[in-house]
C-alpha positions as CSV (number, residue, x, y, z in Angstrom):
1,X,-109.1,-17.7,-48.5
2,X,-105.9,-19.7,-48.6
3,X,-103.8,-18.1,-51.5
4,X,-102.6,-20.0,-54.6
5,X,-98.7,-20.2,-56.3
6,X,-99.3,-20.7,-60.2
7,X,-96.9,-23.4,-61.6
8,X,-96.3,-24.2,-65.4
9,X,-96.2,-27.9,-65.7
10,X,-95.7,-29.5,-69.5
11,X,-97.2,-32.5,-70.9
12,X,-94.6,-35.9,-71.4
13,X,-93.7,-39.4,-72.5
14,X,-93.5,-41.7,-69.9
15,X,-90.7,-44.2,-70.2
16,X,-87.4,-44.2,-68.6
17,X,-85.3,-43.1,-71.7
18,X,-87.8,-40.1,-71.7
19,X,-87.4,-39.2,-68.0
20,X,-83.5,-39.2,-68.4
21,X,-83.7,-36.9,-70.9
22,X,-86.0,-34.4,-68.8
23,X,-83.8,-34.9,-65.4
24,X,-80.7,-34.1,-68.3
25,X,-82.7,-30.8,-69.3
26,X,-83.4,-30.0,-65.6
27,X,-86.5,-31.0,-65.5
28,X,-88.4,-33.1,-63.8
29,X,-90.9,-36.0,-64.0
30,X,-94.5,-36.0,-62.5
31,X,-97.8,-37.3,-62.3
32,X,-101.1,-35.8,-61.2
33,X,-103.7,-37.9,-59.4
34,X,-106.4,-37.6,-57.0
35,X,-109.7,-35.9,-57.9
36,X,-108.5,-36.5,-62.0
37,X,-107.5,-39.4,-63.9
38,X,-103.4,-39.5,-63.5
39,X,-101.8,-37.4,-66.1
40,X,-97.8,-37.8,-66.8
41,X,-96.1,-34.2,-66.9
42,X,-92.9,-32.8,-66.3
43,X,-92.6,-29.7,-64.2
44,X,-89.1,-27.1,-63.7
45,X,-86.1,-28.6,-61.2
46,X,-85.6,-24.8,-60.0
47,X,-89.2,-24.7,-59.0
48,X,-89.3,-27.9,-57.4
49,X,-86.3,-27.0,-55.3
50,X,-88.1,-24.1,-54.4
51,X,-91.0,-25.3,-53.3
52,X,-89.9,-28.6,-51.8
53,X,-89.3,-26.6,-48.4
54,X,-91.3,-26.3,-44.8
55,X,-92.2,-23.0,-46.2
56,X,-94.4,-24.4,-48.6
57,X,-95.7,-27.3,-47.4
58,X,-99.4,-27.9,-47.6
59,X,-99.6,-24.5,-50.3
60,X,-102.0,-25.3,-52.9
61,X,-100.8,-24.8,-56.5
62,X,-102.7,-23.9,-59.4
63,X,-101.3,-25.6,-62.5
64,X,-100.6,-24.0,-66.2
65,X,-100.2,-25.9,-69.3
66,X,-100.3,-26.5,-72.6
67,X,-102.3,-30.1,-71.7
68,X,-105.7,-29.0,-71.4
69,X,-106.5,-31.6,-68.9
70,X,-103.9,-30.4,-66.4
71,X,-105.0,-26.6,-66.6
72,X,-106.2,-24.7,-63.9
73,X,-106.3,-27.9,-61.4
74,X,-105.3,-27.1,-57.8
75,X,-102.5,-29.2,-56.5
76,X,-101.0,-30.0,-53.5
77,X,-97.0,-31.2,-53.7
78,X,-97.6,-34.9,-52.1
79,X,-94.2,-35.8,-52.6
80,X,-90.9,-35.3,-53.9
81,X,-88.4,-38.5,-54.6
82,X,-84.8,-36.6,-53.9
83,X,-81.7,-38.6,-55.1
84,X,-79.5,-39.8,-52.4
85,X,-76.4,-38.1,-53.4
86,X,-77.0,-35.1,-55.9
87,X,-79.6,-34.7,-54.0
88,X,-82.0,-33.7,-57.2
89,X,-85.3,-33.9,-57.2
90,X,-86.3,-37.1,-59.2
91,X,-90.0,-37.4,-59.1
92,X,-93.2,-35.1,-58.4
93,X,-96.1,-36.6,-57.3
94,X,-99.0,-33.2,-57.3
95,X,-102.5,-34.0,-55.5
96,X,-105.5,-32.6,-57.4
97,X,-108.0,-31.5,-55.0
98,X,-111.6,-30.8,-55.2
99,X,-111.9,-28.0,-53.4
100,X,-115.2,-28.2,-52.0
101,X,-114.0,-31.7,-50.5
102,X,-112.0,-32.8,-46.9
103,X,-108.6,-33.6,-47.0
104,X,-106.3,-34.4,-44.9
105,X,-102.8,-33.2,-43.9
106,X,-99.9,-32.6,-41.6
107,X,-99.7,-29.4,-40.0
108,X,-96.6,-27.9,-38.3
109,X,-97.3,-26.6,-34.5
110,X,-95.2,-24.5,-33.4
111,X,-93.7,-22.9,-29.9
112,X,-93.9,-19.9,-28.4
113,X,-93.0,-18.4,-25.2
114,X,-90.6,-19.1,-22.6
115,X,-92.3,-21.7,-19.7
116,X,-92.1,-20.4,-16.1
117,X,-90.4,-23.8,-15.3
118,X,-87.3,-23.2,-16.8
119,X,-86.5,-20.4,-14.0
120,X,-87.5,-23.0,-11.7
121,X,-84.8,-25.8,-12.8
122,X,-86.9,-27.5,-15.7
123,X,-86.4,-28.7,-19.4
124,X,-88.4,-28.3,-21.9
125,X,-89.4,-31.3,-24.0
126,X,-90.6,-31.0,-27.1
127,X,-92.5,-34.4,-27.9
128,X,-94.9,-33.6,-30.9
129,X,-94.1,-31.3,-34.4
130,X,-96.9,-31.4,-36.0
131,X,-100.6,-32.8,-36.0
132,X,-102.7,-34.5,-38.4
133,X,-106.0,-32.3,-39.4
134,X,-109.0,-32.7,-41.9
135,X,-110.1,-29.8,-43.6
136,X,-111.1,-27.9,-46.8
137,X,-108.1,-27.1,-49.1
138,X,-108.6,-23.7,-48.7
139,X,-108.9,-23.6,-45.0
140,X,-105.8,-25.8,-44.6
141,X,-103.7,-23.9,-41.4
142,X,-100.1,-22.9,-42.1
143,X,-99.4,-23.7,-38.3
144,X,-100.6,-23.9,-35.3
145,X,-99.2,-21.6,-32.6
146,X,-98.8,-23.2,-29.2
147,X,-98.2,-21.0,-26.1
148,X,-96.0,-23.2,-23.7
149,X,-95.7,-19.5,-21.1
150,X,-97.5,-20.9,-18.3
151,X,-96.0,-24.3,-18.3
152,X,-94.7,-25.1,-14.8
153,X,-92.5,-28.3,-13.7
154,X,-94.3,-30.9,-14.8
155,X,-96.8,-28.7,-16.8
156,X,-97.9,-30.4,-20.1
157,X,-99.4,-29.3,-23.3
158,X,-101.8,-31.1,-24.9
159,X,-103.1,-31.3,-28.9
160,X,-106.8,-30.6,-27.1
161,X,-105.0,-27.4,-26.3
162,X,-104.5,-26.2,-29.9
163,X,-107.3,-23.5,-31.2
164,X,-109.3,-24.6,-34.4
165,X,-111.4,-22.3,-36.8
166,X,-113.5,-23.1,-39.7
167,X,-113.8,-26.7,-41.2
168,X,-110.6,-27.9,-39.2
169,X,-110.6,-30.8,-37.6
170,X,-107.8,-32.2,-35.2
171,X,-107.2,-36.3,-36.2
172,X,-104.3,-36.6,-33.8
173,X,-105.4,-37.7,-30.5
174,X,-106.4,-34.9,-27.9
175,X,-104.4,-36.5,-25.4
176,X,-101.6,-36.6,-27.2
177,X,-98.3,-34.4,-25.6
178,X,-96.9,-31.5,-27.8
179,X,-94.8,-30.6,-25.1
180,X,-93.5,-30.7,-21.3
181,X,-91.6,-29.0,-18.9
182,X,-89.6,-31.9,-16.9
183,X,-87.7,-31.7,-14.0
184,X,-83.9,-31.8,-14.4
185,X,-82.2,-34.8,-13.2
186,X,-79.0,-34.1,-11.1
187,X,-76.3,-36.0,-12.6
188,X,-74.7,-38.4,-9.8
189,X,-71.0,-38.6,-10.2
190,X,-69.9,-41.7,-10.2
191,X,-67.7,-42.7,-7.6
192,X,-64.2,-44.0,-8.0
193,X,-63.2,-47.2,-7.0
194,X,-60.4,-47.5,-4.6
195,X,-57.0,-48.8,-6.5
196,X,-55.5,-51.7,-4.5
197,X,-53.0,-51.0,-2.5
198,X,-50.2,-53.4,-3.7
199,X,-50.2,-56.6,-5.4
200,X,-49.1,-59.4,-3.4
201,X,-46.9,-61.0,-5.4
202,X,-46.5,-60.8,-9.1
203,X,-48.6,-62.8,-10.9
204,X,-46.9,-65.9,-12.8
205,X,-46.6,-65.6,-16.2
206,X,-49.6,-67.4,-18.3
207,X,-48.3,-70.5,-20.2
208,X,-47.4,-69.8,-24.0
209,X,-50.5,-70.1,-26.5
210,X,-49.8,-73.3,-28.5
211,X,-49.9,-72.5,-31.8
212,X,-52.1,-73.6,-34.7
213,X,-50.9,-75.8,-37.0
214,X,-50.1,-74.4,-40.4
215,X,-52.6,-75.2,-43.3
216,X,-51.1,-77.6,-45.8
């Protein structure tokens, strides 16, 4: 079963007086929605900056609070508004999942392996990152592992390539391209054009620009 991060969230005004005082007190505002009715809270800036990383995305959270209505929910971090130049966290907006319902997420696929066609004069192309999958929470993938090894020049592999278990179900199209090995285009050097050889005369001077006439 997928594990769980415990994260103490607090109950809070809404209002934009009260979410200046919270960002002032490092901490943050944030709403739960989803499987509940939306509940305002306010949740630590450290543990926001934490957790608003690769390495966590898609973890489920279990919330603790003093509001009884945000106890014990399971979360998933939807989305964090970052400011633009202190680059704070601003807003949390936590998904409350029912567990024993589908959802769906973005999944990171990863490469490994070093393709034969790189000995052979290739490149390798990475064209997709990630795929979109419907699952239960707690069978939601950390990655998928793609082995590109075999891929020759002009070798492809494909999102119907990727290896599933349980309830997880691949959205993104099976045709799709996660990556390629292409064949390396030899750069053509351009060549120079030949400089004349002398002018024939020199060329007569361009008559004088008349000027503008000054504004009154």
């Amino acid at each position: 079963m997928k594990s769980r991060i415990d994260l103490t969230v607090e109950p809070r005004q809404i209002g934009k007086h009260n979410s200046r005082a919270l960002r002032n007190s490092r901490n943050v505002p944030a709403v739960i929605y989803g499987a509940v009715e939306p509940i305002n809270v306010s949740v630590g800036e450290k543990e926001i900056v934490k957790f608003n990383t690769r390495a966590y995305e898609n973890a489920l959270f279990t919330l603790k609070s003093t509001e009884k209505n945000a106890n014990n929910i399971v979360v998933l971090i939807k989305h964090v508004d970052v400011h633009p130049l202190s680059r704070r966290p601003q807003h949390v907006d936590f998904f409350a999942l029912d567990l024993k319902k589908a959802v769906r997420v973005n999944v990171e696929v990863r490469l490994e392996g070093r393709p034969i066609g790189l000995s052979e004069g290739g490149l390798l192309n990475v064209v997709l990152r990630s795929v979109e999958v419907e699952c239960l929470p707690t069978e939601i993938p950390e990655f998928f592992t793609a082995d590109v090894s075999n891929l020759g020049v002009g070798d492809a592999l494909h999102v119907s390539d990727l290896k599933v278990t349980g309830s997880v179900k691949i959205l993104s199209g099976a045709e799709q391209t996660i990556a390629v090995v292409n064949a390396q285009e030899e750069e053509v050097a351009a060549t120079p054009a030949a400089a004349p050889a002398a002018a024939a005369a020199p060329a007569a001077a361009a008559p004088a620009a008349a000027k503008a006439p000054a504004k009154k």
